[in-house]
FITOR-646781 format. One record per residue (C-alpha): residue number from 0; residue in one letter; y, z, x. Coordinates in Angstrom, 1 decimal. Each point is the difference from the previous one (the first is absolute). Layout:
N
NUM;A;Y;Z;X
...
This chain:
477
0;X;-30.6;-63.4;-130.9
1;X;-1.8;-3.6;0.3
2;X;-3.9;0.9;0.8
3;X;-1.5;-1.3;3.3
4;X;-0.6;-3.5;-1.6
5;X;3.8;-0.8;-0.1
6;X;1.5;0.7;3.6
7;X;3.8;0.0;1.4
8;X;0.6;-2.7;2.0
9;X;2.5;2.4;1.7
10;X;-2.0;2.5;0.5
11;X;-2.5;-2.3;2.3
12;X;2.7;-0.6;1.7
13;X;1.0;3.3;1.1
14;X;-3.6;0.9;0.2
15;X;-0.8;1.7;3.3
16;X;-3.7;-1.1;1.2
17;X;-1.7;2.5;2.9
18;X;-2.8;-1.8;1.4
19;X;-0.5;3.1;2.0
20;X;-1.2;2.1;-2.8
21;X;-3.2;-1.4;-1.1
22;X;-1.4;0.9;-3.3
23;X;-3.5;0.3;1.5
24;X;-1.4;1.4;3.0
25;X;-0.8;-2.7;2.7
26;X;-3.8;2.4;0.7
27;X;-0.2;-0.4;-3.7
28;X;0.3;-4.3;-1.1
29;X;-3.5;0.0;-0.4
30;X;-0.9;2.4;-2.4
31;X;3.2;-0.1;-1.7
32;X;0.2;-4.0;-0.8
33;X;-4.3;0.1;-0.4
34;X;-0.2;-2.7;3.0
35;X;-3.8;-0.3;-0.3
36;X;-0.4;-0.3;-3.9
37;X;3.5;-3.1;0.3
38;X;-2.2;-1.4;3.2
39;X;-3.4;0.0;-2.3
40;X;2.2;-1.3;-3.0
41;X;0.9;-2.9;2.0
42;X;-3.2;-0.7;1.9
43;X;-1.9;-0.5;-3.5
44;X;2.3;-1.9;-1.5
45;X;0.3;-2.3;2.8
46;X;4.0;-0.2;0.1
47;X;1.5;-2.1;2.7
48;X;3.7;0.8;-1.7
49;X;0.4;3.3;-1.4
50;X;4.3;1.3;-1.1
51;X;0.4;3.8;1.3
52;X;2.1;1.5;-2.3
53;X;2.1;3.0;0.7
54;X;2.6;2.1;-2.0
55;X;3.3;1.0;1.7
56;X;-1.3;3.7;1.3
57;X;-3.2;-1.9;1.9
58;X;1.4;-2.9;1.6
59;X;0.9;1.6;3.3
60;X;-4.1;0.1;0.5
61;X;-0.2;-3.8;-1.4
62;X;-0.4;-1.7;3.2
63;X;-2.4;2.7;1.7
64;X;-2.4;-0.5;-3.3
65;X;0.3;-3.4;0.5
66;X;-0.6;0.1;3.2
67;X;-2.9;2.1;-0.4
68;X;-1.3;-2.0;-2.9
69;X;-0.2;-3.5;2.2
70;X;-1.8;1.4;2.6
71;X;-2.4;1.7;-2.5
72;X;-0.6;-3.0;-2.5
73;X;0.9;-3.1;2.1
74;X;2.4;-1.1;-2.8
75;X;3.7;-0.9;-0.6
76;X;1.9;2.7;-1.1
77;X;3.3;-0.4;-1.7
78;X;2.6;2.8;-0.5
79;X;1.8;-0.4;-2.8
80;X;3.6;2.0;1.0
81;X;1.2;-0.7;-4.0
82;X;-0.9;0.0;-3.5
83;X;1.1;-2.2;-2.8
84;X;-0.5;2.8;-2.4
85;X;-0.6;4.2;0.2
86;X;-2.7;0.8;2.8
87;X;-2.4;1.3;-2.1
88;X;-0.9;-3.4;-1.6
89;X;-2.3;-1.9;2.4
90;X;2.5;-3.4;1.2
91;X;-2.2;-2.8;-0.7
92;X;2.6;-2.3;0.5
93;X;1.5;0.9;3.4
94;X;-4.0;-0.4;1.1
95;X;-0.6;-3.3;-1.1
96;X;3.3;-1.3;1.7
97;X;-2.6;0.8;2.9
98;X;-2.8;-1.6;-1.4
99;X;-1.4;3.5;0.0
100;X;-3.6;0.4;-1.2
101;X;0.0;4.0;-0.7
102;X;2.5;2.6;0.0
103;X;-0.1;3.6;1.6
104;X;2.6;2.3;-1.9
105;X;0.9;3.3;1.3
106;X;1.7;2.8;-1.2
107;X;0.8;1.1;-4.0
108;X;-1.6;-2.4;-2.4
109;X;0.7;-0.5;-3.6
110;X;-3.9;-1.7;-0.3
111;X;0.9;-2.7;-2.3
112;X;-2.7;-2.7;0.2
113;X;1.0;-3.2;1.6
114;X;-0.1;-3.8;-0.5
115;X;-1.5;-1.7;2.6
116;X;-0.7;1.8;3.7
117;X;-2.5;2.8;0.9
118;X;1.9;3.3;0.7
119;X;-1.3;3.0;1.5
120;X;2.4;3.0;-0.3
121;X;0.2;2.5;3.1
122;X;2.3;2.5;-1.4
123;X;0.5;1.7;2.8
124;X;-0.8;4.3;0.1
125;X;2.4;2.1;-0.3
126;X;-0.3;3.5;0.7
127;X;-0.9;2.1;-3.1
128;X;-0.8;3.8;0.3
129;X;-3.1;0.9;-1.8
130;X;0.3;3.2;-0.3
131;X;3.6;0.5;-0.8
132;X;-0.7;-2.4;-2.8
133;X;-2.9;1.9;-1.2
134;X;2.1;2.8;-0.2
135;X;2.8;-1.8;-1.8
136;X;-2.4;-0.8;-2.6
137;X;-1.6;3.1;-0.6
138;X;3.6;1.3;-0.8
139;X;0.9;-2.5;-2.0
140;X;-3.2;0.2;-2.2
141;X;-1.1;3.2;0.4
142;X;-2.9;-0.2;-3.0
143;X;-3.0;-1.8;1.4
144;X;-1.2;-1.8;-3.1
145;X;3.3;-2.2;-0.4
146;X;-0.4;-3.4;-0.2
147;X;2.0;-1.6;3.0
148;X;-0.1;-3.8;1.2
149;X;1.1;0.0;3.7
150;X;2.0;-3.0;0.9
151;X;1.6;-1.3;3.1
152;X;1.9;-2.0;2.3
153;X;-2.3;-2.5;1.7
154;X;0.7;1.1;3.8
155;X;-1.9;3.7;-0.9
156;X;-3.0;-1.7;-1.3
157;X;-2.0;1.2;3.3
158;X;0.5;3.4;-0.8
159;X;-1.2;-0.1;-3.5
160;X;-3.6;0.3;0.5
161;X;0.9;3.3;1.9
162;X;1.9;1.2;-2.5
163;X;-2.7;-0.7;-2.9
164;X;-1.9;2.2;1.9
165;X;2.6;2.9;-0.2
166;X;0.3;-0.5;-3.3
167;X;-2.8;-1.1;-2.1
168;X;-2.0;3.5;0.3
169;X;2.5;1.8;-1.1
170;X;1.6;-1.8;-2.9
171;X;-3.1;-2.0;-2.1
172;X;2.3;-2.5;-1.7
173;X;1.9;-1.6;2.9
174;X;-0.1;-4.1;0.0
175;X;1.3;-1.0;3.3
176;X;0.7;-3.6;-0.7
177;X;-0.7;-2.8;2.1
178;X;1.6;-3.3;1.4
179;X;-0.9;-3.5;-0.8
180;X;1.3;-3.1;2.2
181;X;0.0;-3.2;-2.2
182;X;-1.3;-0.1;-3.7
183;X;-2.8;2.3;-0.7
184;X;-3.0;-1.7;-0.8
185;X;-2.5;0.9;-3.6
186;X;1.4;0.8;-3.3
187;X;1.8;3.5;-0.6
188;X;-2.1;2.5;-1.3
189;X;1.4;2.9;-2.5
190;X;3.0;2.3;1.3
191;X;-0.1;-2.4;3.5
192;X;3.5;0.0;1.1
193;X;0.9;-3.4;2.5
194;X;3.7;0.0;0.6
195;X;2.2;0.0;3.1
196;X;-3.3;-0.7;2.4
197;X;-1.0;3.2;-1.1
198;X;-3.2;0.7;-2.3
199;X;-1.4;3.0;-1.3
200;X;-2.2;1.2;-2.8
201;X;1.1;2.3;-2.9
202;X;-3.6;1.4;-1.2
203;X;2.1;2.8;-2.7
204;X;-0.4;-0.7;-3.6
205;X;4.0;0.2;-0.7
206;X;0.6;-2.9;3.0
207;X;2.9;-0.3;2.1
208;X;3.1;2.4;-1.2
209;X;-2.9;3.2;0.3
210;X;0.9;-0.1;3.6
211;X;2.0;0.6;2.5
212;X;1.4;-2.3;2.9
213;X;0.3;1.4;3.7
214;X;1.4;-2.2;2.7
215;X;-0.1;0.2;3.6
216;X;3.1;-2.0;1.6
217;X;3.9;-0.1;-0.1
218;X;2.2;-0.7;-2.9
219;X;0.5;-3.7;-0.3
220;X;-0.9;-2.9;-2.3
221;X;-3.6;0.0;-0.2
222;X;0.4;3.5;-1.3
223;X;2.9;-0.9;-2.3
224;X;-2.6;-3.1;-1.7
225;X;-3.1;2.6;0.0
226;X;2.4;2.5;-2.4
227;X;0.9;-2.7;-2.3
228;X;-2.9;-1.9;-0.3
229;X;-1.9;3.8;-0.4
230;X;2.6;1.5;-1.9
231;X;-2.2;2.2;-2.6
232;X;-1.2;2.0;3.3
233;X;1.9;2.5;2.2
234;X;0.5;-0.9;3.2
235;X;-0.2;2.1;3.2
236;X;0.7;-0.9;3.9
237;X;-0.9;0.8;3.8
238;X;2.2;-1.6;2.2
239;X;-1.7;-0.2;3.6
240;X;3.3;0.0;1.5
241;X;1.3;3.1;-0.6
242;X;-2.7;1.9;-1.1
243;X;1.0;1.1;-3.4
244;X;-1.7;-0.3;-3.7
245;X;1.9;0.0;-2.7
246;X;0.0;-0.8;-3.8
247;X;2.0;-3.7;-1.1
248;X;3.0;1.1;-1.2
249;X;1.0;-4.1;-0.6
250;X;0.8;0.3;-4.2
251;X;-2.4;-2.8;-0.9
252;X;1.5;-0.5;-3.1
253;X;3.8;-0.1;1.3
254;X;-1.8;-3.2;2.1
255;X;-1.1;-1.5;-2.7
256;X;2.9;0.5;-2.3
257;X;1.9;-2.0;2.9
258;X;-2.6;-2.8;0.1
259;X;-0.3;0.1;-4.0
260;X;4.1;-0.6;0.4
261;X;-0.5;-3.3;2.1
262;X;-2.6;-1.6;-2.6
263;X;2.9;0.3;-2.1
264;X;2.4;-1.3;2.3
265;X;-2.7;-2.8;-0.1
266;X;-0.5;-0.6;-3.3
267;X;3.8;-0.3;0.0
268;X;0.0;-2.7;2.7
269;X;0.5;-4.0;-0.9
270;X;-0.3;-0.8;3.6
271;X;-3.0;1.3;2.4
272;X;-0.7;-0.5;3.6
273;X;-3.6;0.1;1.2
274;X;-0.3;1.5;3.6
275;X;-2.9;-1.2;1.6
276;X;-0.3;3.3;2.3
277;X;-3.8;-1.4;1.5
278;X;-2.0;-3.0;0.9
279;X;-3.0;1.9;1.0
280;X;-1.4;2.3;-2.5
281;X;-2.3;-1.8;-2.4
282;X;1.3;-1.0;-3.6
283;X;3.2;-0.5;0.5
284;X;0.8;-3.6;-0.8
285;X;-2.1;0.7;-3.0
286;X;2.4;3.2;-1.1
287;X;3.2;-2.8;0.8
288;X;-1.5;-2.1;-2.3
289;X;-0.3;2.4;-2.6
290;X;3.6;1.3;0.3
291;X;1.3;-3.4;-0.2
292;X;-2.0;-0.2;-2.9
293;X;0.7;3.2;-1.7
294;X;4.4;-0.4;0.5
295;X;-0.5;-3.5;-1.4
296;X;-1.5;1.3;-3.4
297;X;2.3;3.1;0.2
298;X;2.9;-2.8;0.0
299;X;1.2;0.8;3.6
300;X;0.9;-1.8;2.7
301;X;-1.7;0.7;3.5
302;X;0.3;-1.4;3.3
303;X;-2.5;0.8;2.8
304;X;1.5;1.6;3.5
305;X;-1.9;0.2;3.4
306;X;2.3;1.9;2.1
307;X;-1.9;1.9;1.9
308;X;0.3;3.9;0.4
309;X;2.6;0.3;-2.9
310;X;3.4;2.1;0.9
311;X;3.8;0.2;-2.1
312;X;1.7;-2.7;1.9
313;X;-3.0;-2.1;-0.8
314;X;-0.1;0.2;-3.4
315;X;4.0;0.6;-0.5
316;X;-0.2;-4.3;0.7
317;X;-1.3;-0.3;-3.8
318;X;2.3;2.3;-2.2
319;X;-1.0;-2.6;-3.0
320;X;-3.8;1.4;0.2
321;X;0.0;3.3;-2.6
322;X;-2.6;1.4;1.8
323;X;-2.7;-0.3;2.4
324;X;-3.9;0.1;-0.6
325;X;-1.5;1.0;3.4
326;X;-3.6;-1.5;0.4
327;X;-1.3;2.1;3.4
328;X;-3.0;2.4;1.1
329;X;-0.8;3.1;-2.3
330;X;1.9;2.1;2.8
331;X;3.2;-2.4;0.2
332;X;0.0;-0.7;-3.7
333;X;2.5;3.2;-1.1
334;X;3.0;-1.2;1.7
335;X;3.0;2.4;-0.1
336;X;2.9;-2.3;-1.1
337;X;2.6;2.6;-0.2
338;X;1.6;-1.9;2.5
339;X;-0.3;-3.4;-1.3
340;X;2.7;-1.7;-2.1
341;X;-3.0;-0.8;-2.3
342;X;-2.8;2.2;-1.4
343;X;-3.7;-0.7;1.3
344;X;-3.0;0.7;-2.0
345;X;-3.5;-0.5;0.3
346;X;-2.7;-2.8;-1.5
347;X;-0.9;2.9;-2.2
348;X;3.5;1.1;-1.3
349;X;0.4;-4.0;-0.8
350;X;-3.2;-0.3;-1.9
351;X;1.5;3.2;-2.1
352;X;3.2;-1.6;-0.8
353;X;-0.7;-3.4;-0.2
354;X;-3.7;0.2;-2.3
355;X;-0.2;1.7;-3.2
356;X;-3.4;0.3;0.5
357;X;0.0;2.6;2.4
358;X;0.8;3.8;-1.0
359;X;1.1;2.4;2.3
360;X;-3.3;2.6;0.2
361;X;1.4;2.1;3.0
362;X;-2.1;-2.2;2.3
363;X;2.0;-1.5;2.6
364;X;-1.1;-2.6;2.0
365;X;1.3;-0.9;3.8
366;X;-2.5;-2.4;1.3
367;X;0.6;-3.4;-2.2
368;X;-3.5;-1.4;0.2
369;X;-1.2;3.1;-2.9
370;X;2.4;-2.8;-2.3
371;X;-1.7;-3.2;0.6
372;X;-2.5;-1.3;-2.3
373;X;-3.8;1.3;0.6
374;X;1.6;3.5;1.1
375;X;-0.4;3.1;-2.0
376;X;4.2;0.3;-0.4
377;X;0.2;-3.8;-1.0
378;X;1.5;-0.6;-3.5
379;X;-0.1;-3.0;-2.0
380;X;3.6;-1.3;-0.5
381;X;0.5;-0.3;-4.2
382;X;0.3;-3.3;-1.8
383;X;3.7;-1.4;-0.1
384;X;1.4;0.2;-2.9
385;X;3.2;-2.0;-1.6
386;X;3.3;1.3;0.7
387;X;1.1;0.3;-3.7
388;X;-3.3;2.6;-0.2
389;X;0.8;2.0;3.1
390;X;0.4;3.5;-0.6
391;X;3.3;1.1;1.3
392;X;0.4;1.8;3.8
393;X;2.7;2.6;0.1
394;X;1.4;1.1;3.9
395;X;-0.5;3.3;0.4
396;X;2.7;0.0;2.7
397;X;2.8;-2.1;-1.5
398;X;-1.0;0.3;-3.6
399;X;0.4;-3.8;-0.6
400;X;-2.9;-2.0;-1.5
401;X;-2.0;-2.1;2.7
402;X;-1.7;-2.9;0.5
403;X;-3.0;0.1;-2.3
404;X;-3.6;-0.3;1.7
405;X;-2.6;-2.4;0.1
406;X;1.7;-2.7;-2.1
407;X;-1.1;-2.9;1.9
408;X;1.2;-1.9;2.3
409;X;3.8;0.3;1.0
410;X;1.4;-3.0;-0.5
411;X;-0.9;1.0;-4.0
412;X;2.3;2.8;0.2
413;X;3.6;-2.0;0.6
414;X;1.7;-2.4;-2.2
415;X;-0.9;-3.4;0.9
416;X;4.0;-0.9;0.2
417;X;0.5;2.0;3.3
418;X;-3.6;0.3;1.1
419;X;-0.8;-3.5;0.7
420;X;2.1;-2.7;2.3
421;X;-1.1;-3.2;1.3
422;X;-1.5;0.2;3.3
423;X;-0.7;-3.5;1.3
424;X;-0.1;-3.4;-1.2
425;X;-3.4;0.6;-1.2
426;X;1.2;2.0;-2.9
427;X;-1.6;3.1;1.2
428;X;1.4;3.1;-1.6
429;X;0.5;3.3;2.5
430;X;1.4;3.0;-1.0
431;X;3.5;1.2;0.8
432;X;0.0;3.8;1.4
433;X;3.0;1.2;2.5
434;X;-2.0;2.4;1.6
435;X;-2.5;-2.9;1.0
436;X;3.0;-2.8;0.7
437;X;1.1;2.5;2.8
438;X;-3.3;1.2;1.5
439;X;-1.2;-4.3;0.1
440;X;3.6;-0.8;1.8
441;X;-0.3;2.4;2.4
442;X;-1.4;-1.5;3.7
443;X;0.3;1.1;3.5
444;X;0.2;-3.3;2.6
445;X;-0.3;2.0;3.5
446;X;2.6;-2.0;2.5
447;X;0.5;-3.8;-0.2
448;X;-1.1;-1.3;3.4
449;X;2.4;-3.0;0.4
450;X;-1.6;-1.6;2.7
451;X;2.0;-2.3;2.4
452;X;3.3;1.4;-1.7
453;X;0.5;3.8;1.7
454;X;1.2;-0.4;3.5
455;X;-1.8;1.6;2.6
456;X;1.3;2.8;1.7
457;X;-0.9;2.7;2.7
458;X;-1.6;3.5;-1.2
459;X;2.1;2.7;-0.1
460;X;-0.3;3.4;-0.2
461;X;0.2;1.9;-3.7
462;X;0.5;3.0;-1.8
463;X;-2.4;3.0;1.4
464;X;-1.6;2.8;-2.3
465;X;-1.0;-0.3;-3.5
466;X;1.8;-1.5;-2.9
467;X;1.4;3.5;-1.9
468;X;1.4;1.5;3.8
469;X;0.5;-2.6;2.6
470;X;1.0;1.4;3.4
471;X;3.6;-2.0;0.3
472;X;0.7;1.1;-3.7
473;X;1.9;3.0;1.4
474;X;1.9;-2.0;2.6
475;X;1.0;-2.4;-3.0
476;X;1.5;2.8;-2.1
């Protein structure tokens, strides 16, 4: 099944919304959406404009907040009902078609850092049951010098101080880690973990993989990125919701055989789409630049999509793209393509196919700022080399020998008798790819207007319904 990120347009369209069943408690908007810590937030900064941005599951309390939030502050308020991208990623864009000066999210956040607006994030707090998850714990680690790391979902993060409490007496070598909105300011210091908005400090002398991982929240994708990017530690769960504990039985390694598949399904590729799956977290026209970059000295071709929230019949329009390279928030990044036409992979799984520099260590990387230069991930592309020198690449799929990398730039690759055609009168040369003829003839021209030649007539009535079930269809048949 497509993750969250991708949606059905059918299945919107069948969607039932209930207004009558409010997430929240109407005795309860205040403390739940922090009213006096968004009204301060506002107040200091001296916002006039400020977006109000809600995910699905919230917006029946969007107007009452804003409400609220006027007559608290003094300033304009904007809903926004939509996001260009996934919800957790703060919509930058969609505020500054306001002219917004500062945005309030709400709800689940992925904490990527962003361009250009102030953000304070109200995550909104759920319900967690301290003691049941105490409990939950103690069974799950019942020797009290293990080394755990707790993690969670951002909308528990009230309820972790009161849980340190529970916990921290009794077990000695418990790190409860803790979030970080925007980049964390000073240098890293020795076993300092910053990833994910989380950051936490690893004091044992064997680091990292001598501990153990406990998180408090439901199964989804922030859980799915922590056990790859943490794969040398076991992992271990609460989830608030139904009340149970249990050990990860998600084969880490079975995941990463199937993402290890794709960088060869990259490496394979001759023609790669670039997604461009944000426009708010920080870095990212810098990572487009890179990938254009790194596919041009791996001799590929790549073309750069916007298309919003990706799904099949989106992608299904370019069956000449290979496959896809998805550039999106750490949370979004792990796309399950299983229902695409065409495999999606991550900056990451790119880098490993595309630059011989970069081994595979059993580090995985989901957030795509770790590759850009200055970071601790970031590796130097090699020099090119000639093509006559290039060491052979053999597919480990088809068997056949590929493209070889790094050879320069790609116009060195093809004979010069079908690579090069006059372009202009100018003598220009340009280079003759099929895959690139039909993307560049390609065009959409909306409907001609034809003024002064459509005679006017009166408005009549149409078809009712929606366009897969329309309510004379039956009559018709």
């Amino acid at each position: 099944m497509a993750t969250a990120f991708s949606t059905d347009g059918e299945a919107a369209l069948r969607r039932e919304l209930r207004a009558a069943a409010a997430p929240v408690p109407r005795s309860d908007l205040d403390g739940f959406y922090e009213m006096d810590r968004a009204a301060a937030f506002v107040r200091d900064g001296g916002f006039r404009k400020v977006a109000l941005q809600f995910p699905d599951e919230l917006l029946a309390d969007a107007v009452e907040v804003a409400g609220r939030m006027e007559a608290a502050t003094g300033a304009e308020m904007y809903v926004l009902g939509d996001t260009t991208y996934g919800s957790c990623c703060v919509d930058e864009v969609a505020a500054e078609h306001v002219g917004a000066e500062a945005v309030l999210h709400y709800g689940p956040a992925c904490l990527s850092p962003c361009r250009k607006l102030p953000v304070l994030h109200i995550f909104g707090q759920q319900p967690l049951d301290v003691r049941r998850c105490t409990e939950a714990f103690r069974e799950l680690y019942p020797e009290q010098q293990s080394c755990v790391v707790v993690l969670y979902d951002v909308v528990y993060a009230h309820a972790m101080g009161e849980l340190e409490q529970q916990l921290c007496p009794e077990y000695p070598n418990i790190i409860f880690s803790r979030l970080v909105c925007g980049d964390p300011t000073g240098p890293t210091v020795p076993g300092e973990e910053r990833k994910f908005g989380r950051q936490f400090l690893v004091e044992a002398a064997g680091g990292l993989q001598d501990y153990a991982m406990f998180y408090v929240g439901a199964e989804g994708l922030a859980l799915t990125s922590f056990m790859l990017t943490w794969n040398c530690c076991p992992f271990s769960s609460f989830n608030p919701v139904t009340g149970c504990g249990r050990r990860e039985t998600l084969n880490v390694n079975r995941a990463l055989m199937r993402r290890l598949y794709l960088v060869e399904r990259a490496r394979d590729a001759s023609v790669v789409g670039i997604l461009v799956g944000t426009l708010g977290v920080a870095g990212y026209l810098t990572v487009l630049q890179h990938l254009r970059e790194l596919l041009c000295r791996a001799g590929k071709r790549s073309y750069t999509l916007a298309v919003g929230k990706p799904n099949p019949a989106k992608l299904a329009n370019f069956l000449e793209v290979d496959i896809f390279v998805l550039v999106a928030c750490a949370q979004n990044s792990l796309l399950d393509s299983s229902d695409f036409y065409r495999p999606i992979v991550t900056p990451y799984e790119l880098e490993l196919a595309c630059n011989p520099a970069r081994e595979w260590t059993g580090n995985y990387f989901t957030d795509f700022r770790d590759l850009l230069p200055g970071a601790r991930a970031h590796v130097e592309l090699p020099p090119a080399v000639p093509a006559a020198e290039a060491v052979p690449d053999v597919s480990l799929i088809t068997g056949k020998v590929c493209a070889t990398h790094l050879c320069g730039p790609l116009t060195s690759q093809l004979p010069p008798s079908t690579a090069l055609a006059c372009r202009d009168q100018t003598r220009a040369l340009a280079e003759i790819s099929p895959a690139a003829s039909f993307l560049e003839s390609r065009s959409w021209r909306g409907l001609e207007q034809q003024l002064g030649q459509t005679p006017v007539s009166k408005a009549v009535q149409g078809r009712r319904g929606i366009a897969i079930a329309y309510e004379d269809e039956g009559c018709e048949q």
